[in-house]
N, C-alpha and C positions, 0 to 999 in steps of 0.2 A: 504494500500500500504506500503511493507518497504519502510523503508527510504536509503535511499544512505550509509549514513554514519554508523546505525545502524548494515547494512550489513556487511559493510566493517572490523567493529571494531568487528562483534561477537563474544564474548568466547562460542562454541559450548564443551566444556567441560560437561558442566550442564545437557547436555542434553544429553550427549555420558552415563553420569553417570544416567542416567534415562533410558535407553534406557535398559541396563545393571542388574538395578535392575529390572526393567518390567520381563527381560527374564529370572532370578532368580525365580522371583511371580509365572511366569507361568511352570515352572519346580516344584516348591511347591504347587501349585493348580492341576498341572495334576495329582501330585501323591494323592493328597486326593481325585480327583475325583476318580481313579481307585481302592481306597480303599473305597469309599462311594458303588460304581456301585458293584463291586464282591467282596465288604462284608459287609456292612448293609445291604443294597436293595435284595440282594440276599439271604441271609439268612433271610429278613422280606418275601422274598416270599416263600421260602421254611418252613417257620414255620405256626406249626397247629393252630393259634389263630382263637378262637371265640368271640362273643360279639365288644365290642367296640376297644379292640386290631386288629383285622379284618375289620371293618369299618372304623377305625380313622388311629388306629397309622401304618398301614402298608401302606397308603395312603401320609401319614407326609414324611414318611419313603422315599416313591420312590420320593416327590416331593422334600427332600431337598436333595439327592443323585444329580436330576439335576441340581438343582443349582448349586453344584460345580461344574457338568459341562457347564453350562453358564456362570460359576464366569473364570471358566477357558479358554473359548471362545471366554469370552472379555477382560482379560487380557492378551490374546493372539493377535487379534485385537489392542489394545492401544497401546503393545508395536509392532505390523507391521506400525502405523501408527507415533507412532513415529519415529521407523527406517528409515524408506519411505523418511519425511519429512527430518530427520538429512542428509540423504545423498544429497537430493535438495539444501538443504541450503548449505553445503560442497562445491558442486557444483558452486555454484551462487557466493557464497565467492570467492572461488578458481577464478572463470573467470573473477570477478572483480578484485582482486588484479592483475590479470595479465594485465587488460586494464591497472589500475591506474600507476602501474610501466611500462608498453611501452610509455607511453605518454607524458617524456621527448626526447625521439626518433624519437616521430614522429613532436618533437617541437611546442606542448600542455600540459599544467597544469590542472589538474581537483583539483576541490575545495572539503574542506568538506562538500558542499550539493550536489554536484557530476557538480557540474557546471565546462564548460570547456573554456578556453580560450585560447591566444597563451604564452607558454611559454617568450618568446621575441614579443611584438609586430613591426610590420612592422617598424612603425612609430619610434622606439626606436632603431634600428637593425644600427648596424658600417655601411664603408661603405665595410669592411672586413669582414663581415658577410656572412659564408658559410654554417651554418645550416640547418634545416630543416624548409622547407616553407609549412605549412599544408594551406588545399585550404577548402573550404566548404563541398566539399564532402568529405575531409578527417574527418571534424568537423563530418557530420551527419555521418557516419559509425560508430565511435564512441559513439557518443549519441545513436545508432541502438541497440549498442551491449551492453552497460551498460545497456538500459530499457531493453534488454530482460535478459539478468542477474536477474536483480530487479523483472520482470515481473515473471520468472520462480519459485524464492523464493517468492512471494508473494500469486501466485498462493496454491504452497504448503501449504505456512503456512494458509490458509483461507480452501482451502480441509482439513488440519486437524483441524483445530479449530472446523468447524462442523463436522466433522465428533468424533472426541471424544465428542461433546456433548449429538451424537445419541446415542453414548453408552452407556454414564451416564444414557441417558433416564426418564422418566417421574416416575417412579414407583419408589418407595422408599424400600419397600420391596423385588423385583426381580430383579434379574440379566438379563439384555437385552438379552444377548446370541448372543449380534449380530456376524457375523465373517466375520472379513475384513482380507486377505491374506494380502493385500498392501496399498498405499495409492491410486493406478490408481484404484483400485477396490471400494475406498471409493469415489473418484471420480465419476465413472462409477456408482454406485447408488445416490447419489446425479443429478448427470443431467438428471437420468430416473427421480427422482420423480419431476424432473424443466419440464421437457419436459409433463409428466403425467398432470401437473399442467395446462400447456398452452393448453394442450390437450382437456380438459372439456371447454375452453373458445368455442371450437366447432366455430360454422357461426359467432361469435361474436370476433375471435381474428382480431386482426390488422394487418396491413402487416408489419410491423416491427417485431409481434409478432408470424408470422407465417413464417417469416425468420431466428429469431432465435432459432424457433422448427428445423429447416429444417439447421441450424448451429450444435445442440447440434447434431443429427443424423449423421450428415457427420463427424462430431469430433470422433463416437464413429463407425463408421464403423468395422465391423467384430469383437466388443465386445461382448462378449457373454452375462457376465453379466449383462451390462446396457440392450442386445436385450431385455434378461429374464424380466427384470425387468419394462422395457418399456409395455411387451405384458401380463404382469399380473399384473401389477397395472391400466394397463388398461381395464382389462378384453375380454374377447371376445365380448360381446355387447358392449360395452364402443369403442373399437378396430372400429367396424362398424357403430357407433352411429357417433363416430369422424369422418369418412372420407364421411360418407353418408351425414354430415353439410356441410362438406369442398367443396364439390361437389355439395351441393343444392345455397351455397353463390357463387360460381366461374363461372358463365353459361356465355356463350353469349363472345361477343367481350371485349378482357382486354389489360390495356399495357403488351407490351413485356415485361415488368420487372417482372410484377406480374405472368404472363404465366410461364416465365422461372422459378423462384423460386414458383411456385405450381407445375410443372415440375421436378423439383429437387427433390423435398419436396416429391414425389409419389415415386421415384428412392430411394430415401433413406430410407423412410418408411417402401418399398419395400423391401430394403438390409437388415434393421435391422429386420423384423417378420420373414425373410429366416433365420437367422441367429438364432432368438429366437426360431424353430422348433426345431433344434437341444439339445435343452434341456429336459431333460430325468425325469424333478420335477414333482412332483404331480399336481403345480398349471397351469405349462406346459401343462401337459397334459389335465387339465380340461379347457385352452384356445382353442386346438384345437379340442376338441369335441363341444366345444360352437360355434364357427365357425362355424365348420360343420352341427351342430343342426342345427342355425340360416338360412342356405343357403336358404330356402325358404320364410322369412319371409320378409316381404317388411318394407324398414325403410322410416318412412316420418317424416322427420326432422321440416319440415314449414306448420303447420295443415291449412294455410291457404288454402295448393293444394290438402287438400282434399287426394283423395288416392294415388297423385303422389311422389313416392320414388322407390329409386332402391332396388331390392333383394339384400340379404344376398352374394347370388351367386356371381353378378355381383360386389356388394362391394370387397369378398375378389379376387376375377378372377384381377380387377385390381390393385390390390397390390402385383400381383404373378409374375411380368413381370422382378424382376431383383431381383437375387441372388439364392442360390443354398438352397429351403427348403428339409425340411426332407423327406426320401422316404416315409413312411409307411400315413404320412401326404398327402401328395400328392395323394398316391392312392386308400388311403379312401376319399379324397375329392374328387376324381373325380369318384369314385363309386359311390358315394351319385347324384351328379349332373347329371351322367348318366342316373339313374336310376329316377330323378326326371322330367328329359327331356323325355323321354318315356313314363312316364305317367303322361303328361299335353302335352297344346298346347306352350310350350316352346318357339320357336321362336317367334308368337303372343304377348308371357308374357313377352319376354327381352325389346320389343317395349314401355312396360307400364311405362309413366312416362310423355311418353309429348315432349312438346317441351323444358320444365323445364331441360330436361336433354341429352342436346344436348350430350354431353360426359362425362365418366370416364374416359379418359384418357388423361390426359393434353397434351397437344402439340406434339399430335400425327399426324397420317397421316389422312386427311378428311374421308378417306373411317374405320376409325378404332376408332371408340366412344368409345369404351370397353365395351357397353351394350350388345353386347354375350359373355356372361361369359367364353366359350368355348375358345376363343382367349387368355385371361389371361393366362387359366390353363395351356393350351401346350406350351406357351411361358417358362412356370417354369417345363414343363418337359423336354424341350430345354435345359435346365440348368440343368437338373440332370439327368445323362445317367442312373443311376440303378433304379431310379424310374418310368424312359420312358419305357426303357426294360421288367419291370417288368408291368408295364399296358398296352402295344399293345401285349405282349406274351397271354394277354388276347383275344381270336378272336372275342369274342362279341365285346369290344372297338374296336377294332379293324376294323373291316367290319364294323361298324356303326358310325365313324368316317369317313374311307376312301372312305364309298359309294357303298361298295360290298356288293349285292342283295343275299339273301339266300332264301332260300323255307321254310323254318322252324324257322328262325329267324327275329327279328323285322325291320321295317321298316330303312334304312341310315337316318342319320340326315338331315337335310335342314336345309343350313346356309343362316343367315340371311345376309343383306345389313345393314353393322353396320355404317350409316352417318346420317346428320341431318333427311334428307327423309327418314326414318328406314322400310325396306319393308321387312317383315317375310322371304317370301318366293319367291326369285327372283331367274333368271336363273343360273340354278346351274354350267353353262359353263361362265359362265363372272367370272370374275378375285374377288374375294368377301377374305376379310382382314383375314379370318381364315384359309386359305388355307395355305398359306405363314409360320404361326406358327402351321398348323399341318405337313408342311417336316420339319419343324427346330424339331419338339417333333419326327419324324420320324428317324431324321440322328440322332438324342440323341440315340434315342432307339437303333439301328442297328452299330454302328461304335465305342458306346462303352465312348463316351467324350459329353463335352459341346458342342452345335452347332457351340459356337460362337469362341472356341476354336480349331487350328488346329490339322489335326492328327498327331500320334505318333507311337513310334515301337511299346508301349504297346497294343494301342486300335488296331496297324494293327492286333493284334491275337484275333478272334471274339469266344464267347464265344456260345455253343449249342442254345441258344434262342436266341443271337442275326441271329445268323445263320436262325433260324428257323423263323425269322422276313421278312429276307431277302428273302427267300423263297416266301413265303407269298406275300410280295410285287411286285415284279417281277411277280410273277404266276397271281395273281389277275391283275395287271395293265396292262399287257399285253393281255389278256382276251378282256377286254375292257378299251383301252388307254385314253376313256375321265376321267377315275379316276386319269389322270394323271393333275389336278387342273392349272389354272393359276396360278404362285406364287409357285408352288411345285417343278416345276424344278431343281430351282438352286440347292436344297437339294438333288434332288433323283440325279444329276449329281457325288454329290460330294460322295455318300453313293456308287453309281456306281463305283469311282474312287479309294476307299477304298476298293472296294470288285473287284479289275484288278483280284486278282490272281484267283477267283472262275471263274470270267469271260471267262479268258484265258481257263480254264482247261472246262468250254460250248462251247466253239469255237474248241476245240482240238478234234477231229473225233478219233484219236488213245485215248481209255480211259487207255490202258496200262502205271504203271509206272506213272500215275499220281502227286503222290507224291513225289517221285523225282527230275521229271522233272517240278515241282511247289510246291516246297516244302513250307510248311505253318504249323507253331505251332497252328494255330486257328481249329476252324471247316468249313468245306467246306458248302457251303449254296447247292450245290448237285443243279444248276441253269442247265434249257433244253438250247440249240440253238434257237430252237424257238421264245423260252420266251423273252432271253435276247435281242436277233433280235428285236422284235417289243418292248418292252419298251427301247431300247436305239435310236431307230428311232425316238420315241417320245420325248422323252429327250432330243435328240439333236436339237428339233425343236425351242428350247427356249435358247436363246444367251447363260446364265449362267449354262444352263446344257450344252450346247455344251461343254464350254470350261472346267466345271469339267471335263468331261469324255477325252475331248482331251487330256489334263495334266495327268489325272491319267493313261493313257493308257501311255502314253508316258514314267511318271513315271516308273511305272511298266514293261516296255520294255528295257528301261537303266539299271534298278537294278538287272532284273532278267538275264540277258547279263552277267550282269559285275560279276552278284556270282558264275554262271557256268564257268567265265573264271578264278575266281579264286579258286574253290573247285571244280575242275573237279572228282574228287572223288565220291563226290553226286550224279551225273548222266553219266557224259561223259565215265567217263572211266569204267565204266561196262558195255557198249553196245561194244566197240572191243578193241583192243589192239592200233590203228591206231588213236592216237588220232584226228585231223583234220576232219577225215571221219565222228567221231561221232559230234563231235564240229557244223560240216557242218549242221550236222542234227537238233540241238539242237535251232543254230539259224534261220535256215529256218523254223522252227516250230512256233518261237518266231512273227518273221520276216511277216509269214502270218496272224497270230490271230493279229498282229496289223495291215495290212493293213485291214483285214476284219472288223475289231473294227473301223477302222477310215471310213471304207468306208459308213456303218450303219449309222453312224452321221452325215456324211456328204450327204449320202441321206438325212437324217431329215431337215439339214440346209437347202439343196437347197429346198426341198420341204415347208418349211416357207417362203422363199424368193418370190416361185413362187405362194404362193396364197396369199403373204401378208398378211402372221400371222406376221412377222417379218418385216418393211419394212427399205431396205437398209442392205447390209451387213458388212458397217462399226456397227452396233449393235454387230453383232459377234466380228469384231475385237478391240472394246471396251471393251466387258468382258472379251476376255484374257488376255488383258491390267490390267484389274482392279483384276483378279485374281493373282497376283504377289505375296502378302506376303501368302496367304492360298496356292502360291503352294510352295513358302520358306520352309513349315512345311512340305508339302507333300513329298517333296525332302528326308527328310530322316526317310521316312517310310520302307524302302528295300520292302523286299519280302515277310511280312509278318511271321518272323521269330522272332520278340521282341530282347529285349534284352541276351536271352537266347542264347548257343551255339547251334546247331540245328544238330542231327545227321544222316547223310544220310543212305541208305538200304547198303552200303559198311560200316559203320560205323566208316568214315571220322566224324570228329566233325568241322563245319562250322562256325565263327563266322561271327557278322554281317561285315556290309558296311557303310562307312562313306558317301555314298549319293552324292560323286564329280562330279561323271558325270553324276547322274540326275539332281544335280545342272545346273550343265552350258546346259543341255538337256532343260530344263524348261524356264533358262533364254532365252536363243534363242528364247523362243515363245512368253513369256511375255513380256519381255522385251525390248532395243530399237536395238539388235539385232546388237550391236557392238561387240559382242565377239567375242576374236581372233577366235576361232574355228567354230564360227558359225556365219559369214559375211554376211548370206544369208536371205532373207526374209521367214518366214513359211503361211499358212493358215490363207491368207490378201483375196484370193480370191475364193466363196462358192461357187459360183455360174458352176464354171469350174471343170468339174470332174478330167480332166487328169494331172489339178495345183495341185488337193488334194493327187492326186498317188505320183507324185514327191515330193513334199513337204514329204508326209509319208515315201517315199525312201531316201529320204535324211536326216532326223531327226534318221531315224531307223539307216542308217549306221552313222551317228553321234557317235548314241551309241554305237557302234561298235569299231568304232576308239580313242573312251575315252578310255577306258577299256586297258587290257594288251593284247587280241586280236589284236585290231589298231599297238601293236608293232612288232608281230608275221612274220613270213615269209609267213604266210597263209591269211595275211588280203586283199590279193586282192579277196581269195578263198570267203572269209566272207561276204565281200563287195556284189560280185555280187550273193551270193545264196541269201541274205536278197534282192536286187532291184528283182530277181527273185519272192522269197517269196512275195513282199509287192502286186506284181502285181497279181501276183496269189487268194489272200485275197482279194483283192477288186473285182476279177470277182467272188470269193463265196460271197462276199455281196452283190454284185448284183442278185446272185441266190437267197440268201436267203431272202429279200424287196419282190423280184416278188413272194416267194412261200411262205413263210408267211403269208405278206397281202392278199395273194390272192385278188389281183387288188385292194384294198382297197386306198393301198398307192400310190402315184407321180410313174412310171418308174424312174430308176438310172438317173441322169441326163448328158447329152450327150458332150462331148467334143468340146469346139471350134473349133478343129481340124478335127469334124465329119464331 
């Protein structure tokens, strides 16, 4: 620990002139390295010697060439690591002198051991005494701010103490070669090889000592180099030898204390091997082929249980649940696994373990052990949109994932019942824990972002194969809607809500003009009427898809309003001269595809309601309650134009939209529906068809009247072609449920007023 006073009084001079000379050394070490590399070394290889010049001295030759560049490495190192440290200690100095000089001001003296007291005490004070009366908590804020002062440079000066030892190193003869950019980097290898260390303690560490593993991890969140260092000092076995202990010690009922911090400890662990993928090293690479090797191998930590241990698979599936790993990682890892489930009895083999293994995944939900490795993986494709995209663009994953039956291709998976009672192959319509993180690895794939993060202008522009996902999805699930999973909802609502503009342009009967009049920088997912008919019936049968689809429909009816009224250019004004007439047409277009959009889900709703899939329609107006900050982001996605200016077939150039009045459009539904402009209550009740019309007529010309439209001389013309429009849209959705399903589905459901 420094000392107080030590701090106070340092002459950092000494060491400014060290610092100084270090970066002299290594300006004269580079240059003899560059002269050893491209002209000993390379003239010994270009020379014809035979005999022992050729065996011996050309061998001498290249190894003491490296040396100077290892001499240069680590003199480059010693003096980062000095620099690092001078500027901490600068630092610490500096913020001490500045307490020890405020603390006649705040009427306190601090001592030369750093001790504080009152300048004047109480008891000695006139009765003229106006100064300053420090209270306790003035004492301890002080003492706060001095130990961390002291803490800050002590810290330093211990990372560099070891760490210039490291580089001195054991070997008398060679140059370490280590190379530290800084002193956080010397840090950041130091706590890998602490953490490495408590790591081999495996089933045997203590909970003190598996709290401070689970400390150095959180410390070093999104370090690269400690991740690196962390995942190959540990090796890929060592990696799954470690957590396959952690998991064979942890079983059964624990306190909350230990739960949470092995919880943590699985979160963080998590973050930092996501973070170590990204690493590009040789020894990198050969972690995540061991990894991968290993998936099948079963570890049995405790020989007393005989053959019970979790697979390879299952160890790394549950350390994949949080952070963003590398693509090329991920979708050789889930090639391997696919491909291992196919040929075995998989679901039977994630069971093996017992009762010994109640869960991999700490303090999760009952129904989510982590013993189907399948749940981990999509949770980390969840996380990384290029690597989801890139493995459902796959149709084999694909269809045998989502449970689309082929004539020529292998059997769908059968997901297992992942709880204490682990049953292989239970019915594959109940609600089962894999489901859930195959729409989050689905909305990865298709929308372009993180699941768990909201959309943006960037991802509203959808790229050919996500496009071609989207496709895919939709066509398949609407085929047959039971692929539409328990738990899969919420996602395929909110991937619905992202894809308004394809939508819109499936519900538009005129395909002329398309792109105009839905203008879009992405790719068009090219979606039938049909299709999107019966998979958003379905979608809407489930609270959280309701209310994505509701938002983003809504969404997308505000933005795409508000940009035709402000770049009439892009479409309006190349159908006539008359502007209003074309305007009329633009939003009664708009005006019908959402009442026909809302009417579809709101078939779905009532039709949950009426067989009690759902029960209670406050569920519904709970999740558009709880959907508020994801529609926050939604808000300003526009029209699916990005950041880009967007040039229409008149060659108007459009910029974007700041999203205002799909703001206040959104808050109206989520929210407590005090805003000035929208006083009114929306879609509180599912049950009543002719609530859901009005409400959709009323939200639509909402959007109407935000806009520069609402200021026009024409807005009562606007007004009632959209109540027009909306009514109109909900009698083609009622056509479209009846001809669709072809009696499959509920009849529209009837008006109170019938």
């Amino acid at each position: 620990m420094v000392a107080f006073d030590d701090l106070l009084h340092a002459r950092l001079g000494g060491m400014q002139d060290a610092v100084n000379d270090w970066s002299e050394t290594v300006k004269k070490l580079k240059t003899l390295q560059e002269k050893a590399e491209n002209g000993m070394q390379r003239k010994a290889e270009k020379a014809d010697w035979k005999g022992q010049n050729a065996g011996v001295t050309r061998p001498f030759i290249k190894k003491t060439a490296k040396e100077f560049g290892d001499a240069a490495k680590e003199a480059e190192s010693i003096r980062n690591i000095l620099r690092d440290a001078l500027a901490e200690f600068k630092a610490s100095k500096k913020k001490l002198e500045e307490i020890v000089d405020a603390a006649p001001g705040k009427g306190m003296r601090i001592g030369t051991d750093g001790s504080i007291s009152y300048l004047i005490h109480p008891d000695r004070r006139g009765k003229d005494y106006h100064g300053p009366d420090p209270k306790q908590a003035d004492f301890d804020k002080v003492h706060s701010e001095m130990k961390a002062a002291l803490d800050r440079a002590t810290e330093a000066d211990e990372v560099a103490s070891r760490a210039l030892v490291t580089l001195v190193g054991k070997d008398e003869n060679n140059f370490s070669g280590t190379d530290y950019h800084s002193l956080k980097d010397a840090k950041a290898v130091q706590d890998a090889k602490e953490f490495v260390a408590l790591s081999r303690k495996g089933a045997h560490a203590s909970p003190s000592e598996l709290a401070h593993a689970n400390q150095l991890l959180r410390e070093h969140n999104g370090d690269r180099l400690f991740a690196e260092k962390v995942a190959t000092g540990m090796g890929g076995k060592g990696t799954m030898t470690y957590w396959a202990a952690i998991v064979d010690s942890h079983q059964g009922n624990m306190p909350k204390k230990e739960l949470a911090t092995l919880k943590d400890l699985q979160k963080n662990f998590s973050l930092t091997l996501a973070e170590a993928t990204h690493s590009k090293s040789a020894q990198m690479q050969q972690w995540k082929k061991d990894v991968i090797d290993l998936g099948d191998r079963q570890f049995i930590t405790d020989r007393t249980k005989e053959t019970t241990g979790p697979f390879g698979f299952q160890i790394t599936s549950s350390l994949m649940r949080h952070g963003e790993f590398d693509q090329k990682f991920l979708n050789d890892y889930g090639d391997k696994l696919i491909d291992y489930e196919k040929n075995t009895n998989a679901p039977q083999l994630w069971s093996h373990g017992g009762q010994y293994y109640d869960a991999l995944n700490f303090g999760a939900a009952k129904n989510d052990g982590g013993r189907d490795p399948m749940t981990g993986f999509l949770e980390a494709l969840g996380h990384n949109p290029h690597a989801s995209t890139e493995f459902f663009h796959d149709k084999e994953h694909f269809n045998y994932l989502t449970g689309v039956e082929t004539k020529k291709g292998p059997e769908p998976r059968i997901w297992p019942q992942d709880s204490a009672s682990f049953v292989p192959s239970p019915d594959q319509k109940q609600k089962l824990p894999g489901f859930e993180s195959l729409g989050h690895a689905l909305e990865s794939a298709v929308t372009g972002h993180n699941y768990e993060d909201g959309p943006s202008r960037n991802t509203s522009i959808h790229s050919a194969e996500q496009a071609e996902i989207m496709n895919r999805l939709v066509t398949t699930m609407s085929k047959d809607t039971d692929l539409v999973r328990d738990g899969m909802a919420g996602s395929l609502g909110k991937i619905s809500a992202e894809y308004m503009s394809d939508i819109h342009r499936a519900f538009n009967p005129d395909k002329r003009d398309l792109d105009a009049l839905f203008p879009n920088s992405g790719v068009d997912s090219q979606l039938r009427e049909g299709d999107v008919t019966r998979f958003l019936h379905t979608v809407g049968r489930d609270p959280d898809g309701y209310a994505a689809v509701n938002l983003g429909q809504h969404q997308y009816t505000a933005s795409i309003i508000d940009f035709h009224s402000q770049h009439p250019d892009v479409y309006v004004n190349s159908l006539t001269s008359r502007n209003p007439d074309a305007m009329k047409s633009a939003v009664a277009t708009f005006a019908a595809n959402a009442g026909e959009i809302e009417g579809v889900i709101g078939a779905g709703r009532a039709y949950a309601l009426e067989n009690k899939i759902v029960e209670g329609d406050d569920n519904f107006n709970t999740a558009l309650g709880k959907a508020g900050t994801w529609a926050g982001s939604l808000a300003g996605i526009g029209v699916g134009l990005g950041t880009a200016p967007f040039a229409g077939p008149s060659g108007t150039i459009a910029g974007g939209l700041l999203g205002t009045a799909t703001g206040e459009i959104l808050n109206g539904i989520v929210g407590a529906n005090k805003n000035d402009h929208l006083a009114h209550q929306v879609y509180r009740n599912g049950r009543d068809w002719e609530d859901l019309k009005i409400d959709t007529v009323t939200t639509t010309q909402d959007s109407i009247m935000l806009t520069n439209l609402g200021h026009s001389r024409d807005a009562g013309l606007y007004m009632n072609e959209a109540s027009t429009a909306v009514e109109g849209g909900f009698g083609s959705a009622q056509d479209d449920v009846e001809r669709y399903f072809q009696g499959e589905a509920p009849k529209i459901p009837k008006s109170s007023n019938d």
